[in-house]
C-alpha positions as CSV (number, residue, x, y, z in Angstrom):
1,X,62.5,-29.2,44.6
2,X,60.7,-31.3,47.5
3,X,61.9,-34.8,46.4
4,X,65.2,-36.7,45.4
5,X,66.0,-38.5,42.0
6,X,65.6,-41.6,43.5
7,X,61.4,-41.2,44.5
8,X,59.0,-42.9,43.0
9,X,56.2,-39.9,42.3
10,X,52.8,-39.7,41.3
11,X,51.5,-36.2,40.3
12,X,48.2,-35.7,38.6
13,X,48.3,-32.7,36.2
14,X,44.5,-32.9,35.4
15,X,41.7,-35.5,36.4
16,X,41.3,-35.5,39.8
17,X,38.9,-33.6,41.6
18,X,37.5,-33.7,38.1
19,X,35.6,-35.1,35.1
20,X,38.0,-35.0,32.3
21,X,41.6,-33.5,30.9
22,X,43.1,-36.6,32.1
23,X,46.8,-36.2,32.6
24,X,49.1,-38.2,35.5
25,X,52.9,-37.5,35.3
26,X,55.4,-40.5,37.1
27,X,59.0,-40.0,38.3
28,X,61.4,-42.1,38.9
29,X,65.3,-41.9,38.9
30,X,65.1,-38.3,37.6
31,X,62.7,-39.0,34.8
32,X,59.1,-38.3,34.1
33,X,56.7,-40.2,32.1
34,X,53.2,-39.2,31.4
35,X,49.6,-41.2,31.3
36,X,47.4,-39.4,29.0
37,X,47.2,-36.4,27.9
38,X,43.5,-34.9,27.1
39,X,41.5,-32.1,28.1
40,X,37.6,-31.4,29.3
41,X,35.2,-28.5,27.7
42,X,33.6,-26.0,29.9
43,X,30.3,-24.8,31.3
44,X,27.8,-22.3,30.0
45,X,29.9,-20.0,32.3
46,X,33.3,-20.2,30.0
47,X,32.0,-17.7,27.5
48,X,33.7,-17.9,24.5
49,X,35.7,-21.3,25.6
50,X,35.3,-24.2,23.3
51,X,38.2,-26.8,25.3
52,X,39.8,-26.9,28.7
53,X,43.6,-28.2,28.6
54,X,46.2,-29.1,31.1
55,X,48.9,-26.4,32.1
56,X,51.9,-28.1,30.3
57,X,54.3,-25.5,31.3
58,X,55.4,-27.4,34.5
59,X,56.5,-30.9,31.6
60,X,57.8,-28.0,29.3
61,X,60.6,-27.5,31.7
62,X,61.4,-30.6,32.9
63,X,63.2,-30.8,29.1
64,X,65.0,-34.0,28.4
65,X,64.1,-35.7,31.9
66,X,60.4,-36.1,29.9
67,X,61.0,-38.8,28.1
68,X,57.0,-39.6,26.9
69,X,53.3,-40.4,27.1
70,X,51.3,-43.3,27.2
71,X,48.2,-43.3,26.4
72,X,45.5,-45.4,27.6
73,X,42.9,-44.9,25.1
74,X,41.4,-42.9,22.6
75,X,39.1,-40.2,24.0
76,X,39.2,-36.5,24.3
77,X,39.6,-36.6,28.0
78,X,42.8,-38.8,27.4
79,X,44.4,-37.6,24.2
80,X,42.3,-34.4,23.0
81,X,45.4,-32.0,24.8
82,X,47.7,-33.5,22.0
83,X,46.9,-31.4,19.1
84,X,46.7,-28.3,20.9
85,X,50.4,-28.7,22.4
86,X,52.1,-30.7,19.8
87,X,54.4,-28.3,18.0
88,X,55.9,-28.2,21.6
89,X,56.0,-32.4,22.3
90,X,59.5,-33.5,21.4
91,X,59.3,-37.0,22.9
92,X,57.5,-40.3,21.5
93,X,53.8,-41.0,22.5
94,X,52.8,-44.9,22.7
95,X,49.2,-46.2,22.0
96,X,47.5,-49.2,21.2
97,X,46.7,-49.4,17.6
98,X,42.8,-47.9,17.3
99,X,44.3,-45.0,19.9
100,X,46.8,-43.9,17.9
101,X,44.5,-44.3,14.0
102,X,42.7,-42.0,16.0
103,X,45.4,-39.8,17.2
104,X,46.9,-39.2,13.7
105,X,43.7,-39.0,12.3
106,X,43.2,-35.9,14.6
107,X,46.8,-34.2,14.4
108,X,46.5,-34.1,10.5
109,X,42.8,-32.3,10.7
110,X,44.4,-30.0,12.6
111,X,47.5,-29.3,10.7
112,X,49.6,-30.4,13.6
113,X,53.4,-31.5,13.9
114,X,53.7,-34.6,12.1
115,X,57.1,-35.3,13.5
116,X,56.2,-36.2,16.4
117,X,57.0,-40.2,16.9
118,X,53.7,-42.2,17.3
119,X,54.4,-45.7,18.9
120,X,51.8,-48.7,18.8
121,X,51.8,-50.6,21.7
122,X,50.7,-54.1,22.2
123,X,48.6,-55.8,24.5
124,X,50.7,-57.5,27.1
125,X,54.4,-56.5,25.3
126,X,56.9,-55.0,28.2
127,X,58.6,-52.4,27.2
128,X,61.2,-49.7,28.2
129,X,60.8,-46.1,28.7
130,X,64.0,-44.8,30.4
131,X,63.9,-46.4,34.3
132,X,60.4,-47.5,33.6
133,X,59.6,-50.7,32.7
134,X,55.8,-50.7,31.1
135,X,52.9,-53.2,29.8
136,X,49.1,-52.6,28.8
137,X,47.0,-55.0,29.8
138,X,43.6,-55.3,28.0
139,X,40.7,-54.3,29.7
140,X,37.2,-53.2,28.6
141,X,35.6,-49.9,28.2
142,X,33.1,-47.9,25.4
143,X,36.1,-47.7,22.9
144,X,38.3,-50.4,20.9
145,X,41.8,-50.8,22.3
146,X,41.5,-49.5,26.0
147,X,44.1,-50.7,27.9
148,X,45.6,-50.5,31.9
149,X,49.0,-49.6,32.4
150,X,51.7,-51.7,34.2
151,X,54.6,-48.9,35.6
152,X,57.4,-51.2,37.1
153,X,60.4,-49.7,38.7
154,X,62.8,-50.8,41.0
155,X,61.1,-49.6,43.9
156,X,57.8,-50.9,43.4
157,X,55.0,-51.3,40.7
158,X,52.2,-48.6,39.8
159,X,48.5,-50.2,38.3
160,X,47.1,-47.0,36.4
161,X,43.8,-48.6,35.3
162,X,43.2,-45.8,32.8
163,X,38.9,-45.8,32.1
164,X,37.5,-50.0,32.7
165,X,34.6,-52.1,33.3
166,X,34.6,-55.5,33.6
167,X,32.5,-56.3,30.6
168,X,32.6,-60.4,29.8
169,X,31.4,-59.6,26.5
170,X,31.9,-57.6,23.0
171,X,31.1,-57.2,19.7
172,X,34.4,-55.9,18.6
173,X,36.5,-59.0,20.3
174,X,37.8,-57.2,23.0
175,X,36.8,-59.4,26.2
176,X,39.0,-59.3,29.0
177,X,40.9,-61.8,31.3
178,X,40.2,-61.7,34.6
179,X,43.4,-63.9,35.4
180,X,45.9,-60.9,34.0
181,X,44.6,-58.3,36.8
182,X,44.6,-61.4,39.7
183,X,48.1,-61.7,38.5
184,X,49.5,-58.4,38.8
185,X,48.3,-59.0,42.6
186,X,50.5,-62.2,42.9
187,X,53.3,-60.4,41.8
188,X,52.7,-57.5,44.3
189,X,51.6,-53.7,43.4
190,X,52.4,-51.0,45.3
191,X,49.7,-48.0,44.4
192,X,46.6,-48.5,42.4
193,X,45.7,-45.7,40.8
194,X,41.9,-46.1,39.8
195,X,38.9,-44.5,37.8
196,X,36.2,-43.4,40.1
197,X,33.4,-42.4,37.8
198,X,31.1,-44.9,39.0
199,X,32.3,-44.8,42.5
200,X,28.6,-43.7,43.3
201,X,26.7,-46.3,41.3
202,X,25.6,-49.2,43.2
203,X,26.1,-53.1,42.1
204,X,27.7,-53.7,38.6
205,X,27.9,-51.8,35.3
206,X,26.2,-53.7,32.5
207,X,27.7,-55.6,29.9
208,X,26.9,-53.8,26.0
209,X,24.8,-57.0,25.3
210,X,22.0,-55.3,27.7
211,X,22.3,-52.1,25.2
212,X,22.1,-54.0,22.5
213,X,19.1,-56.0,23.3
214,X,17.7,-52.7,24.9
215,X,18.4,-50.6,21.7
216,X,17.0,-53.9,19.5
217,X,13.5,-53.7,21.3
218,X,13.2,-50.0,21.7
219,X,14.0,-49.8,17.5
220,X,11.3,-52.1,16.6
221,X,8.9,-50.4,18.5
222,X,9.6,-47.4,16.5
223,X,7.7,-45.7,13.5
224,X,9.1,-43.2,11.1
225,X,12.5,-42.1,11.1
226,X,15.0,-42.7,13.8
227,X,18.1,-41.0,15.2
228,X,20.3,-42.1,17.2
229,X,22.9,-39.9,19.5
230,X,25.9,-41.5,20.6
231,X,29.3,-41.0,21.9
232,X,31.5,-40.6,18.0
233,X,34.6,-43.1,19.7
234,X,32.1,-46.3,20.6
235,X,32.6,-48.5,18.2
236,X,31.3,-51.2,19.5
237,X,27.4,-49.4,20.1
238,X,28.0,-48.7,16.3
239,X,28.5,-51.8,15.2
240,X,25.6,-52.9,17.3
241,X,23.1,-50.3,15.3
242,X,24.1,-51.5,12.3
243,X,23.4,-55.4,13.0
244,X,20.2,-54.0,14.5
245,X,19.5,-51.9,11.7
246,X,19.6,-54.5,9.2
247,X,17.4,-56.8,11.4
248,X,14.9,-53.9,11.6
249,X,14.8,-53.5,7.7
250,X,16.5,-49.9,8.1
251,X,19.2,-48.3,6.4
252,X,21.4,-46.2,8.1
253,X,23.1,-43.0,7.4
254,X,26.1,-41.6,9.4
255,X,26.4,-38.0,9.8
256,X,29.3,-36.2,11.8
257,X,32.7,-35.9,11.6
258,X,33.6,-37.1,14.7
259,X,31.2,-40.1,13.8
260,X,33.3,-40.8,10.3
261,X,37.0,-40.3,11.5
262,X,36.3,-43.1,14.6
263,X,34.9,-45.7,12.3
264,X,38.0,-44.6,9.4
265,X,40.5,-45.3,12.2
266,X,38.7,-48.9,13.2
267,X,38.1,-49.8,9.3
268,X,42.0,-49.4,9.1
269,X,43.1,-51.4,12.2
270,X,40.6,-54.4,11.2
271,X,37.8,-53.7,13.6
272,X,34.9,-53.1,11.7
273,X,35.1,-55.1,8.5
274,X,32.5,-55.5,6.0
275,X,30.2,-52.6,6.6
276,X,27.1,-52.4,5.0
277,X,26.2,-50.2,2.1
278,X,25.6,-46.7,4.1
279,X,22.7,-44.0,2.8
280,X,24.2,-40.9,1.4
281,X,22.0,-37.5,2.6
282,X,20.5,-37.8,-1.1
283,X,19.1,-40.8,-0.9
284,X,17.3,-39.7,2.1
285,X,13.9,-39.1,-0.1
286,X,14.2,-42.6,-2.1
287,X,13.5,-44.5,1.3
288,X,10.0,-44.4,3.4
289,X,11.0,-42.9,6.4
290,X,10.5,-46.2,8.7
291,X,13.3,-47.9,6.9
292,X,15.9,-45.2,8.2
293,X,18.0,-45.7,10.6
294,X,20.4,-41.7,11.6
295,X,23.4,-42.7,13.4
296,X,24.6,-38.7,14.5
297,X,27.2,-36.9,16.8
298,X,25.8,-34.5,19.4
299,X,25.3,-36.0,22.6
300,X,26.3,-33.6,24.5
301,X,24.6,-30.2,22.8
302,X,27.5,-29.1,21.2
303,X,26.8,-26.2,19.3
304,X,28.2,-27.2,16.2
305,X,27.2,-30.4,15.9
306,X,24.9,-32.2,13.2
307,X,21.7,-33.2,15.9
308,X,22.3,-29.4,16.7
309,X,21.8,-28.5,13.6
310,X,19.0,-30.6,12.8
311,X,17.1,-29.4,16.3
312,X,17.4,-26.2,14.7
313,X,15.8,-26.7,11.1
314,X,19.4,-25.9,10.3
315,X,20.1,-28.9,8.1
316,X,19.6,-29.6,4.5
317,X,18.7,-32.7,4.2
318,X,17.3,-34.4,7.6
319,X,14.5,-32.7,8.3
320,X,12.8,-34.6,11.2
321,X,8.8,-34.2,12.1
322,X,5.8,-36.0,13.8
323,X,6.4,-39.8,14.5
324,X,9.9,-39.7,14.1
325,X,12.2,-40.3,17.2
326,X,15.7,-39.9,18.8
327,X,17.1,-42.1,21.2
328,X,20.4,-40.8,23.0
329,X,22.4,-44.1,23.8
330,X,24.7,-41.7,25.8
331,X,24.9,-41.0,28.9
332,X,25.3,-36.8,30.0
333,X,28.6,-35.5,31.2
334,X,28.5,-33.4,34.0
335,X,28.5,-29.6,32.9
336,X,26.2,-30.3,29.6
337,X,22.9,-30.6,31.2
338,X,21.8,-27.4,30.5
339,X,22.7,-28.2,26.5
340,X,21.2,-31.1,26.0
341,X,18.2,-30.1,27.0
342,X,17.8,-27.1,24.8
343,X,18.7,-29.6,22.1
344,X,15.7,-31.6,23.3
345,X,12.9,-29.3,23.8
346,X,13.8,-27.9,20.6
347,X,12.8,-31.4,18.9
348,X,10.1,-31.9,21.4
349,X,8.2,-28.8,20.0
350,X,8.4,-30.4,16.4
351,X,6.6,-33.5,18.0
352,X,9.6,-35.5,17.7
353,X,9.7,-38.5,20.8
354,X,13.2,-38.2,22.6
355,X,14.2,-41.8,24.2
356,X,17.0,-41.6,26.9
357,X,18.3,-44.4,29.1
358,X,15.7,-43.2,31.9
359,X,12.9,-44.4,29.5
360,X,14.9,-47.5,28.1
361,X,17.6,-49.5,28.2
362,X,19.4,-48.1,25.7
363,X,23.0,-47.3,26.9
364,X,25.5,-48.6,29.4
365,X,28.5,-46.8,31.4
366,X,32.0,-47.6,30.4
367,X,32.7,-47.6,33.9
368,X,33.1,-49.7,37.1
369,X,30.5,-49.5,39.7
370,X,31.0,-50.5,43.2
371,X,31.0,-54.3,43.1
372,X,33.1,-54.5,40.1
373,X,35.9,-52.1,42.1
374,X,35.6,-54.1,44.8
375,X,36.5,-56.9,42.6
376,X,39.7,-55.0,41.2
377,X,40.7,-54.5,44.9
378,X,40.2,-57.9,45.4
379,X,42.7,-59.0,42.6
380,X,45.2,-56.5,42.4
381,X,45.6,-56.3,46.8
382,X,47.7,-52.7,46.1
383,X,49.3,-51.1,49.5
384,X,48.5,-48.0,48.4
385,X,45.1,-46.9,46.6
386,X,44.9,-43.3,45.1
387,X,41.4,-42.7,43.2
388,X,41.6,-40.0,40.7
389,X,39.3,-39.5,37.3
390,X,36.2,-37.4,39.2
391,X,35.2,-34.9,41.1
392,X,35.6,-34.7,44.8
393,X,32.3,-36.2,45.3
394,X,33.3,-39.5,43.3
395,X,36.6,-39.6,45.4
396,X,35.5,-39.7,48.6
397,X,33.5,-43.0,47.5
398,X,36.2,-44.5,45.8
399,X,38.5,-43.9,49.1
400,X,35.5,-44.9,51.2
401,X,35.6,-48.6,49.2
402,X,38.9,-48.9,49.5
403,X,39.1,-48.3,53.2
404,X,36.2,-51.5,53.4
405,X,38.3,-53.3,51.3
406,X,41.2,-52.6,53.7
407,X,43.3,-51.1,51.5
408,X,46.3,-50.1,54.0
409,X,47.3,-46.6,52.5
410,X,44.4,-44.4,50.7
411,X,45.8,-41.0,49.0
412,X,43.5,-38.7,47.9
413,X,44.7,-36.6,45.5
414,X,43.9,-33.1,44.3
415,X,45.6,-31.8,40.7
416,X,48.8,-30.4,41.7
417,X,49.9,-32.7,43.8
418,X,53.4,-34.2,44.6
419,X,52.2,-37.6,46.1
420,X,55.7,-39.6,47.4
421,X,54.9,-43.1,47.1
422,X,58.3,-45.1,48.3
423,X,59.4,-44.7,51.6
424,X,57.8,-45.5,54.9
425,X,54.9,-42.7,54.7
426,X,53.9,-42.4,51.1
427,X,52.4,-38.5,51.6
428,X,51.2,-35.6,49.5
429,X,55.5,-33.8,50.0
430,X,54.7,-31.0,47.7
431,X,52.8,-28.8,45.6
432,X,52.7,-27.5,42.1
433,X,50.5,-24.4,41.1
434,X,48.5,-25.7,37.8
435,X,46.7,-23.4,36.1
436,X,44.2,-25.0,33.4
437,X,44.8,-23.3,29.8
438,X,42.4,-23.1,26.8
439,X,42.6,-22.2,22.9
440,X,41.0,-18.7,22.3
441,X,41.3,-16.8,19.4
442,X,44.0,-19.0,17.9
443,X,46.2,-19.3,21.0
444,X,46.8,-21.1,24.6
445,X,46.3,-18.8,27.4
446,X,45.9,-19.5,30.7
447,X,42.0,-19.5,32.2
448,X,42.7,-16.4,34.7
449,X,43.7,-13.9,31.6
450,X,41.5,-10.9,31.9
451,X,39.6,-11.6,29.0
452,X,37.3,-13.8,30.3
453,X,37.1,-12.1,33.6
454,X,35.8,-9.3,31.1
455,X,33.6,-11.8,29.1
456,X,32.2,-13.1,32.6
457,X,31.6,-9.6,34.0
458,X,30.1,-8.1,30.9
459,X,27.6,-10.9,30.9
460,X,26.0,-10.0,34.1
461,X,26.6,-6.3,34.2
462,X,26.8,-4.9,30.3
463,X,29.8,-3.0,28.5
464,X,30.3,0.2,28.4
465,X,32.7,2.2,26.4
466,X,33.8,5.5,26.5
467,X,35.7,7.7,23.7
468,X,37.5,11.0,24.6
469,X,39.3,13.7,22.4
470,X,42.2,15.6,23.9
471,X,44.4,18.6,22.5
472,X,48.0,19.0,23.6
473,X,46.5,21.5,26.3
474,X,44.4,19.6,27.7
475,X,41.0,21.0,26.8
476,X,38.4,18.3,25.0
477,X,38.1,18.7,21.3
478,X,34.5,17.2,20.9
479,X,32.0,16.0,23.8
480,X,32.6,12.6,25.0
481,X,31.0,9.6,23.2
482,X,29.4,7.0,25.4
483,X,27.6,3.5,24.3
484,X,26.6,1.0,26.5
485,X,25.8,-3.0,25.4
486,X,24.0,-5.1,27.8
487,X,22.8,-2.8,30.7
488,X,19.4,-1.1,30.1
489,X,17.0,-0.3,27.1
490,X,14.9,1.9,29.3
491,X,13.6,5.3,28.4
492,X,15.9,7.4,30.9
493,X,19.6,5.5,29.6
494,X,19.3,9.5,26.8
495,X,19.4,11.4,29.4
496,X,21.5,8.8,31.7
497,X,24.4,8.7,29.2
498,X,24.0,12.9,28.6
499,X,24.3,13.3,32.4
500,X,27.4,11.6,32.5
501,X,29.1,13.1,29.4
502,X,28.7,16.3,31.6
503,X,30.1,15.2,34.2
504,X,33.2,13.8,32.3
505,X,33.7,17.6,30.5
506,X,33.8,18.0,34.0
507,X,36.5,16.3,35.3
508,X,38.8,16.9,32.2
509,X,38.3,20.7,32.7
510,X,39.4,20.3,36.5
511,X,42.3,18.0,35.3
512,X,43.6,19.8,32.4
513,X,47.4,19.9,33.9
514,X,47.8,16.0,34.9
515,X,45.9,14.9,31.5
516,X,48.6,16.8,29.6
517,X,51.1,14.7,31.2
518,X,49.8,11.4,31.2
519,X,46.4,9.2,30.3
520,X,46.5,6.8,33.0
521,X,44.9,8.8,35.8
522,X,42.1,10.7,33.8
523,X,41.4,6.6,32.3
524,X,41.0,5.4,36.0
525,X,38.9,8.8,37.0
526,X,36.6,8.4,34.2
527,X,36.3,4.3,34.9
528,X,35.0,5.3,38.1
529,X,32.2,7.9,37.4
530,X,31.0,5.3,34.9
531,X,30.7,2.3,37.3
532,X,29.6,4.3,40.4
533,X,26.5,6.3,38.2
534,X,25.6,2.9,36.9
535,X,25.7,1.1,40.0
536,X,23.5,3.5,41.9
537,X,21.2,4.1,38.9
538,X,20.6,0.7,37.5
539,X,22.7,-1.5,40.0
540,X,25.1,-2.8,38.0
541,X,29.0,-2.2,37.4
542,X,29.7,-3.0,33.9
543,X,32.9,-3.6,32.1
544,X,34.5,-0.3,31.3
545,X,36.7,0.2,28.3
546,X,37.9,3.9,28.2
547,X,39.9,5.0,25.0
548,X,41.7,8.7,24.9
549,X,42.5,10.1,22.0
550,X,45.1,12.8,21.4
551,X,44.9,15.3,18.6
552,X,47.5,17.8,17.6
């Protein structure tokens, strides 16, 4: 251990150097409190992977010196790790009261620990964890109940912003006061520790109204049927397609799971009241298709969700053609390019019109751009400034604005790190080895296990197995049996595969002493023909699985 009891610590677990898996752990007088807790989802590269989480070995051992987890707000980059490792979570977890509908909406569809303590907390209410004495301020963002975090200890106070814009107006009464942040500076902060998604993005982020009145336009323009794509959790562009739709003469139907949990938890906390009647999928054919309004998950391309399905002719009832249009009020997370757009040239080739925020105003961040930051810098005057939530890129423009804001100390951190923030030189002191985890095949292992160094390596060079038959002399029983996946369908692979069966005989007949001993080295010998006759035949080195059996 580099540090004392007595530091005051920042150490990002996930987040930073990164868009998503959001997870900050704090120290202070021997104990350790943690901001958020979610994960991210992977590339087209993660074969096989559907979610990214946080190494939680590292709070795992810290035992009863963890004493819990605050949560910001309710997306999967803030609380989706929770199901995943909650059989293991033995201390409470606080939220604001949308966060945590959501959260126990979520642990419950995944037959998760339901003792685990789930704590509202209220907008400017200080409370204790421990050495840490906490309050969520309100703040504004493309979810109800988002909230900054407030970490006071006797050394100095923390501002973890969680995700903000400074949005003056919302449907879903939820507008912020500017006065709360200017007086958190007044009272002196130490480190500010600050979402840099937008770090990039010139000027300010637009309030919702500009959706809405984008979204209200772009609708009325519209004939035939029309979907529209957006993030399951914002509540607030939900309840703006549903005043829209009923000014437009549509009515709407809501398909997705994600879609009907989000606005369950908001009926139940009294933020969407008195909802329309919504369209079941058999009224669909009752209603001329220019008085239907699709509200759908599937922003992103996932693979398994309903505008997937639908791109695909997949879907029962929504069958969209000619004249109809989708209009993603979303905006693309890094690393789900490539998905989204085989979603849309799939319904580009049924001659369905796709409407994006490049074509029309018909979404807003949830994030601060540049001026608005420089606004928060203005009010909240920290010593220290320490950007995290984005990639390396994103930090080095958030550091860059505080530097012009003359921030006095910038930290740039990098998951892993052990940043020391009392003392005379608030540093990086230490380092800990994280190692992101996912859920595969019904358990968490970390992202290095071979598996998916075999799944990676098989998709660019093939598979081939190899099965051998042994007596207890030695001598093969049967010729060797050889198949290959994923390398060649030529002509010559016969004759390839024949050639090195021969050669295999081969090597068993000049090894029959060692192979009567052990399998290891005849495994490894055989491995090795394979990839080198491969290599020079058809330049590749596929995945080798070599399997020897031993017969009485």
């Amino acid at each position: 251990m580099y540090w004392d009891k007595s530091d005051l610590l920042f150490l990002p677990v996930g987040g930073s150097e990164e868009i998503g898996m959001n997870a900050n752990l704090y120290h202070y007088d021997d104990k350790w409190i943690l901001v958020d807790f979610g994960i991210s989802f992977p590339d087209e590269t993660d074969l096989g992977i559907d979610v990214l989480l946080p190494d939680y070995e590292f709070i795992k051992s810290l035992g009863d010196k963890f004493l819990g987890i605050i949560l910001t707000h309710g997306h999967e980059d803030h609380i989706g790790a929770i199901p995943y490792f909650a059989n293991s979570i033995k201390c409470p977890i606080w939220g604001t009261p949308f966060t945590i509908a959501l959260l126990k909406r979520k642990l419950k569809e995944n037959n998760k620990n339901d003792k685990i303590k789930l704590k509202t907390l209220n907008i400017d209410e200080i409370f204790e964890i421990g050495p840490f004495k906490l309050k969520a301020i309100r703040t504004s963002h493309s979810i109800p109940d988002p909230v900054s975090i407030l970490i006071s200890t006797k050394t100095g106070n923390i501002f973890h912003s969680g995700d903000w814009k400074l949005d003056s107006s919302s449907n879903i009464n939820e507008n912020i006061d500017i006065n709360d942040f200017r007086s958190l500076g007044k009272d002196g902060i130490l480190a500010m520790v600050c979402d840099s998604t937008n770090a990039l993005v010139e000027g300010r982020t637009p309030s919702e109204d500009f959706a809405y009145n984008g979204l209200m336009e772009t609708i009325a323009s519209l004939k035939g049927t029309v979907l529209v794509t957006c993030f399951s959790s914002n509540i607030s562009r939900i309840k703006s397609l549903l005043d829209i739709a009923k000014k437009s003469d549509r009515s709407v139907l809501i398909i997705g799971r994600a879609l009907l949990r989000a606005i369950d938890a908001a009926k139940e906390v009294g933020i969407l009241d008195n909802l329309p009647d919504l369209l079941s999928v058999n009224d669909l054919n009752l209603i001329p298709r220019s008085n239907v309004l699709i509200i759908s998950t599937g922003s992103q391309g996932e693979p398994n969700s309903a505008l997937n399905r639908i791109s695909r002719d997949a879907d029962k009832y929504i069958k969209l053609k000619k004249d109809d249009s989708i209009i993603f009020s979303s905006r693309k997370i890094p690393g789900n390019e490539n998905a989204i757009l085989k979603v849309q040239t799939r319904f580009l080739e049924m001659g369905v019109e796709i409407i994006t925020d490049d074509d029309k105003n018909v979404h807003v961040s949830g994030h601060p751009s540049k001026d608005e930051l420089v606004d928060m810098y203005s009010y909240i005057k920290p010593k220290i400034s320490i950007p995290v939530h984005g990639t390396r890129e994103h930090i080095d423009a958030h550091a860059e604005l505080a530097h012009q804001c003359q921030v006095p100390i910038i930290i740039k951190p990098k998951n892993g790190d052990v940043i020391k923030l009392n003392g005379s030189s608030p540093r990086v002191i230490s380092k800990i080895d994280f190692v992101n985890h996912v859920y595969d095949a019904g358990e968490i292992v970390p992202v290095n296990n071979e598996r998916f160094t075999v799944r990676r390596h098989s998709l660019w060079n093939g598979f081939v197995s190899v099965s051998v038959v042994i007596n207890e002399e030695g001598y093969l029983v049967a010729p060797p049996q050889i198949s290959q996946i994923g390398v060649s369908d030529s002509n010559i692979m016969d004759n390839f595969l024949i050639n090195i069966s021969l050669k295999i005989e081969s090597l068993i007949d000049d090894n029959m002493l060692s192979i009567s001993k052990s399998d290891d080295d005849i495994i490894n010998k055989i491995k090795k023909i394979i990839r080198s006759e491969f290599k020079s035949t058809f330049l590749k080195r596929p995945a080798v699985s070599v399997h020897v059996n031993r017969v009485e």
